[in-house]
C-alpha positions in Angstrom: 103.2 272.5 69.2 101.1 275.0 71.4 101.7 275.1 75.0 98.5 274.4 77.3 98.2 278.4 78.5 98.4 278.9 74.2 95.3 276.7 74.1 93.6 278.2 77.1 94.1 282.1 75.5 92.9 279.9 72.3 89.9 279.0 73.7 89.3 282.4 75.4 89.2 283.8 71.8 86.7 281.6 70.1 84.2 282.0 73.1 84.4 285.6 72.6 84.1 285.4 69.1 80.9 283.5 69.3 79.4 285.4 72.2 79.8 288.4 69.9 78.3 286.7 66.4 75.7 285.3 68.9 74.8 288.7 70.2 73.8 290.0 66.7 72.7 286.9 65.8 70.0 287.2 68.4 69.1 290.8 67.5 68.8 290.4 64.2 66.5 287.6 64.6 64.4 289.3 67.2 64.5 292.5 65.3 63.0 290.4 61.8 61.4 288.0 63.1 63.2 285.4 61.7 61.5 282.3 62.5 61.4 278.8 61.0 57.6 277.7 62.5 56.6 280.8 61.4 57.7 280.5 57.9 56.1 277.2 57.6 52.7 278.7 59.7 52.6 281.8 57.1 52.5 279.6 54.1 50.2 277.4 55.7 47.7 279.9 57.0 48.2 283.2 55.0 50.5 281.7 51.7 52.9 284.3 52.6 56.4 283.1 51.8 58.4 286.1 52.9 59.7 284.2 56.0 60.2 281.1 54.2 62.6 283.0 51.9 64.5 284.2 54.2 65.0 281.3 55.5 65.7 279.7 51.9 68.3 282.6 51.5 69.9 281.7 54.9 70.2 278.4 53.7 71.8 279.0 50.5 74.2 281.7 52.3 75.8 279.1 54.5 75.9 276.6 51.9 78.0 278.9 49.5 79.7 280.0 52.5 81.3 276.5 53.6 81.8 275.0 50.0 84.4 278.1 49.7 85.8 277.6 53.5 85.8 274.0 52.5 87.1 274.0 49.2 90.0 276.2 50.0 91.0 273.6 52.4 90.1 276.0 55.9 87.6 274.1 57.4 86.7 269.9 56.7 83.4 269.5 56.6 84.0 265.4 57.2 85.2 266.8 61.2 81.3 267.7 62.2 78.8 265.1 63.5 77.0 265.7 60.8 79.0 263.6 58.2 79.7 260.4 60.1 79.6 257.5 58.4 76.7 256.3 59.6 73.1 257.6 58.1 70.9 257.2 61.1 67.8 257.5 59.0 64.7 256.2 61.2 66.3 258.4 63.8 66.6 261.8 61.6 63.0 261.2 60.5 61.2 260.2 63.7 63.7 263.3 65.7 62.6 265.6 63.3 58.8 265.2 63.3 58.9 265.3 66.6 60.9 268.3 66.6 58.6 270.3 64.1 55.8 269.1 66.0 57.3 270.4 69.4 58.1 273.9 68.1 54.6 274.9 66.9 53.0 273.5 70.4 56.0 275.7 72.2 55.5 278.5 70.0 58.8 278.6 67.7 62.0 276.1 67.5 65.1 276.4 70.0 66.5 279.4 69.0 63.3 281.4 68.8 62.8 279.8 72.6 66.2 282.2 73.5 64.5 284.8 71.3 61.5 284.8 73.4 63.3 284.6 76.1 65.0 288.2 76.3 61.7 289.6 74.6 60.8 289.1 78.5 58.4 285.8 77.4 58.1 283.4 80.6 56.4 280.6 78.5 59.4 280.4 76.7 61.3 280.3 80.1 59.6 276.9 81.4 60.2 275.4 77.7 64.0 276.6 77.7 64.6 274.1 81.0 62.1 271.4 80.1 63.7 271.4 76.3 66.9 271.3 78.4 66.6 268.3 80.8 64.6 266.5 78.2 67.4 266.4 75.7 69.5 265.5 78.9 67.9 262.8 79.5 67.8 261.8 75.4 71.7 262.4 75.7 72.6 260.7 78.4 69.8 259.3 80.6 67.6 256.3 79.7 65.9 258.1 76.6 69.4 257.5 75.6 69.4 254.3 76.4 66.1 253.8 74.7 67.4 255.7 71.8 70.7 253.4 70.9 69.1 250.4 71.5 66.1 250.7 69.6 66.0 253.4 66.3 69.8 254.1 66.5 70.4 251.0 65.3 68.7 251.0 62.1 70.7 252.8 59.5 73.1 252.6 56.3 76.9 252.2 56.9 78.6 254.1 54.5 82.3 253.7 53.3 83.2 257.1 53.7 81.3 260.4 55.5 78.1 261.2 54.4 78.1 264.9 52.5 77.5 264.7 49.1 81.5 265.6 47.8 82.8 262.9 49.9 80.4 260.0 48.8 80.8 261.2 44.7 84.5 261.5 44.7 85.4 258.2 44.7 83.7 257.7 41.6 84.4 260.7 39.8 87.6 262.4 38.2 87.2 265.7 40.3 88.8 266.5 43.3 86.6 266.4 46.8 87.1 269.9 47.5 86.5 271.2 43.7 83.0 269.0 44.2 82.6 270.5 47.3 82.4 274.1 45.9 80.1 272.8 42.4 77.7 271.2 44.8 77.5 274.4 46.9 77.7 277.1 44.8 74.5 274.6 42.8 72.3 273.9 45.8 73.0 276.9 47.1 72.7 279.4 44.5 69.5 277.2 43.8 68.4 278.5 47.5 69.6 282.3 46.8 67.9 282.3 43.6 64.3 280.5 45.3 64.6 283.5 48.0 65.7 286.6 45.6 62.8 285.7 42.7 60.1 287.9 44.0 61.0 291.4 43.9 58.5 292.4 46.9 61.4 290.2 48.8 64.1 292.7 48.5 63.5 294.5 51.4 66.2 295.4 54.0 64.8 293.4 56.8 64.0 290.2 54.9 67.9 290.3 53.4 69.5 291.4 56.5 67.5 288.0 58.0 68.8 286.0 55.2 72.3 286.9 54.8 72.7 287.8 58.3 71.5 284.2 59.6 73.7 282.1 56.8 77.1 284.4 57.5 76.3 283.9 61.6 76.8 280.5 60.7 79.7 280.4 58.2 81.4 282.9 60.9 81.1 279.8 63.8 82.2 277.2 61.2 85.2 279.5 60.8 86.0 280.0 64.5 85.3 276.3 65.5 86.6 274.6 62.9 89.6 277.2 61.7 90.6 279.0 64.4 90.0 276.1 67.3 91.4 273.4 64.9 94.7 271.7 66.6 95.9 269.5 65.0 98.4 268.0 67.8 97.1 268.2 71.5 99.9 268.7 73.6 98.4 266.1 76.7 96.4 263.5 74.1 99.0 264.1 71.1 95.6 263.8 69.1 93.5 266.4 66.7 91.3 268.5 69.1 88.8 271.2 68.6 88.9 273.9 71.1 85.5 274.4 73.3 83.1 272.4 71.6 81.5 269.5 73.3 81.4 267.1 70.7 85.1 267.1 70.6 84.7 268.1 67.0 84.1 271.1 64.9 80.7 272.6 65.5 78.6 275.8 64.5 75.0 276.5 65.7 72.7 274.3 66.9 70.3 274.8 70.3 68.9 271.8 71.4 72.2 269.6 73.0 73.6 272.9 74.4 70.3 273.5 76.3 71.2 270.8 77.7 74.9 271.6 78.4 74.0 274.7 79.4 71.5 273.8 82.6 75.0 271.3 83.2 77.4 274.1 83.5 74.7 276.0 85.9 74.2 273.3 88.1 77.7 271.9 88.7 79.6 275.4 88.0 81.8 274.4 91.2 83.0 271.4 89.3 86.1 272.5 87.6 85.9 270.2 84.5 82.3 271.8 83.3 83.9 274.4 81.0 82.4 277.2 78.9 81.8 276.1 75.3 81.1 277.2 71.9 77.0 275.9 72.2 76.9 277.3 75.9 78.3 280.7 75.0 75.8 280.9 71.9 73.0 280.2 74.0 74.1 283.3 76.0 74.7 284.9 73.6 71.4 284.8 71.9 69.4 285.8 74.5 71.7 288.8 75.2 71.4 290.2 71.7 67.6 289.7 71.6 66.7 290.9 74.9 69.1 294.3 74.0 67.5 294.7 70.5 63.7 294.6 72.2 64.7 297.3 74.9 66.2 299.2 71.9 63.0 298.4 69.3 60.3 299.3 72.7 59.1 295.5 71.9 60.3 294.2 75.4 57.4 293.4 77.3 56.2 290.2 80.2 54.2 287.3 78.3 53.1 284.3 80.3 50.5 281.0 79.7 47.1 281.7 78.7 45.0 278.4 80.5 45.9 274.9 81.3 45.7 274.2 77.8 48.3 276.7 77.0 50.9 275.5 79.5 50.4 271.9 78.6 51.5 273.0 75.1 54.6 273.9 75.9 55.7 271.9 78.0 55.0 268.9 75.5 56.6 271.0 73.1 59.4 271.7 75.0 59.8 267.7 75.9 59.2 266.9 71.9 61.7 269.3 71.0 64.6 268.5 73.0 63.8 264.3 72.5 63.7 264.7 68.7 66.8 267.2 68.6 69.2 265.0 69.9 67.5 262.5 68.2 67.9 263.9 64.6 71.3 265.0 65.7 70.2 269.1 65.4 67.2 271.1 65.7 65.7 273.5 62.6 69.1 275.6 62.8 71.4 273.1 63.8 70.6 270.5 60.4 68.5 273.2 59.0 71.0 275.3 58.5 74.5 274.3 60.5 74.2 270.2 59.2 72.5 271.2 55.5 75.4 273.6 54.8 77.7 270.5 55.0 76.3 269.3 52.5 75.2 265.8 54.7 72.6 263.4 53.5 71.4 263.6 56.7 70.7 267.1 56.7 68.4 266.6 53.7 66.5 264.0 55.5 65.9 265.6 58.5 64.7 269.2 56.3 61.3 267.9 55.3 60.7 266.2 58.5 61.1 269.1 60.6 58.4 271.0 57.8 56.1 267.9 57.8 56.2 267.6 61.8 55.2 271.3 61.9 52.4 271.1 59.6 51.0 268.2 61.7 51.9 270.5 64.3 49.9 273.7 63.0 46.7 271.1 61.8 46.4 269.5 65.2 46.1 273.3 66.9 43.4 274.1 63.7 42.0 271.0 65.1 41.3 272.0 68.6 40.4 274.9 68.1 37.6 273.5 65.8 36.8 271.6 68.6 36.3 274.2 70.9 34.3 276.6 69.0 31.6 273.7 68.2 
């Protein structure tokens, strides 16, 4: 059994290991402009799906990447809150329109916020902390309360968690892990294959995007649910997971850890608000995007336009961080983090963050209609 200073050098370890994925994470994304509302905004409005590849190859990356993780037994994909037994589906859908929706009036998702953010955007500044308290108050305030006592409490109870290999193993011959790699190395290739089929796609920036943003998140499965995995807590004699908030494994997701992160800031004299693996990401984002735009010369001050403009985001920050915690992750949290888990939920939650940003996109089309007439 680990002694408590083993856990706290632990813990030390997995924080810096996520600050560092983090860090490139962020410059890769600033540096390719990897950007879920904008690969939905570029099919839309220009039927370019360059961005929407990369994304599909992210997708398929992190799949592949957990089923093997998974299926050789170092991570449990059944240990995230992802694959409860519970499918909160009124909640995934309404969270995630209101998410998508959110993003295009704020001008990209949560992590394209931090992206902004060190790319020297002020906008995105006023959206980080009203995305922040908002999902606050949806976590813990009375938008919580509203929340479990109203749409929380529709959903289907399941007998078992909610990822595909766990539901079909029961009634099948094959082992839960062999099902978990079949399923992923299917969906996922499926995604791989979607993303690799044009051959103007196979440039170094969109595969670098792709591969770079599905390993970031395999890499914090790995470090969360590996390497921070106890399975006996010395002081509760119980399973932990080092320096996560949820208590259980976790990769990347930026909604909730806005929300943890304006915590730690504002109580940091309180000894039990601790570092975790969502604050340090957060961190670490905006580090690596605000060094790779003083590298790339694309560093530069951006702040609201008119009324209309600020409005925007601040409803889009308020949509965003309601309809994160709501669908239990934001466009890289169960786009990417939740989906490669192979949870039902995941899949719900997908089209609704599209659909909510096409409403998104069309009500902006709208206005400005409106204006020009």
């Amino acid at each position: 059994m680990p002694s408590s200073a083993d856990l706290v050098h632990l813990s030390q370890h997995i924080l810096w290991l996520t600050f560092i994925v983090t860090i490139l994470l962020g410059a890769l994304m600033q540096w390719s402009s990897f950007c879920t509302m904008g690969a939905v905004s570029d099919v839309l409005v220009m039927s370019d799906y360059t961005r929407l590849r990369q994304w599909s190859l992210a997708i398929g990356v992190a799949i592949i990447g957990v089923a093997i993780l998974a299926s050789q037994g170092h991570i449990d994909t059944s240990k995230s809150i992802y694959t409860s037994n519970r499918l909160l589906y009124l909640s995934t859908i309404i969270g995630s329109v209101c998410f998508g929706f959110g993003m295009v009036l704020a001008s990209g998702c949560g992590s394209k916020t931090l992206i902004r953010i060190g790319g020297g955007n002020l906008k995105s500044v006023v959206v980080f902390f009203v995305l922040g308290l908002v999902s606050y108050m949806t976590l813990k305030g009375f938008l919580a309360v509203l929340r479990v006592s109203t749409i929380d409490t529709l959903f289907i109870p399941l007998g078992t968690s909610q990822d595909l290999p766990s539901i079909l193993a029961p009634h099948t011959s094959v082992a839960k892990a062999n099902l978990q790699l079949i399923f992923g190395l299917l969906i996922g290739g499926a995604c791989v294959l979607f993303a690799l089929a044009k051959k103007s796609f196979w440039q170094i920036e969109n595969l670098l995007a792709g591969f770079g943003v599905g390993l970031a998140i395999v890499a914090i499965w790995w470090v969360s649910g590996y390497l921070g995995y106890i399975a006996e807590d010395p002081k509760t004699l119980e399973e932990v997971f080092l320096a996560t908030n949820s208590g259980r494994m976790e990769s990347l997701s930026f909604v909730a850890p806005y929300a943890y992160t304006l915590d730690w800031l504002i109580l940091f004299s309180d000894t039990s608000k601790v570092l975790t693996v969502g604050i340090v990401a957060v961190g670490g984002i905006i580090v690596g995007s605000f060094l790779s735009a003083i590298l790339t010369k694309t560093f530069r001050w951006e702040t609201f336009h008119g009324v209309e403009d600020t409005g925007n985001h601040l409803l889009g920050g308020a949509l965003m961080g309601f309809g994160g915690v709501t669908a239990l992750g934001c466009t890289i949290g169960q786009g990417l983090s939740g989906i490669s888990t192979l949870a039902l939920g995941s899949f719900l939650a997908l089209p609704g963050f599209i659909g909510g940003a096409c409403l998104g996109l069309w009500y902006l089309q709208w206005r400005l209609e409106r204006q020009l007439n």
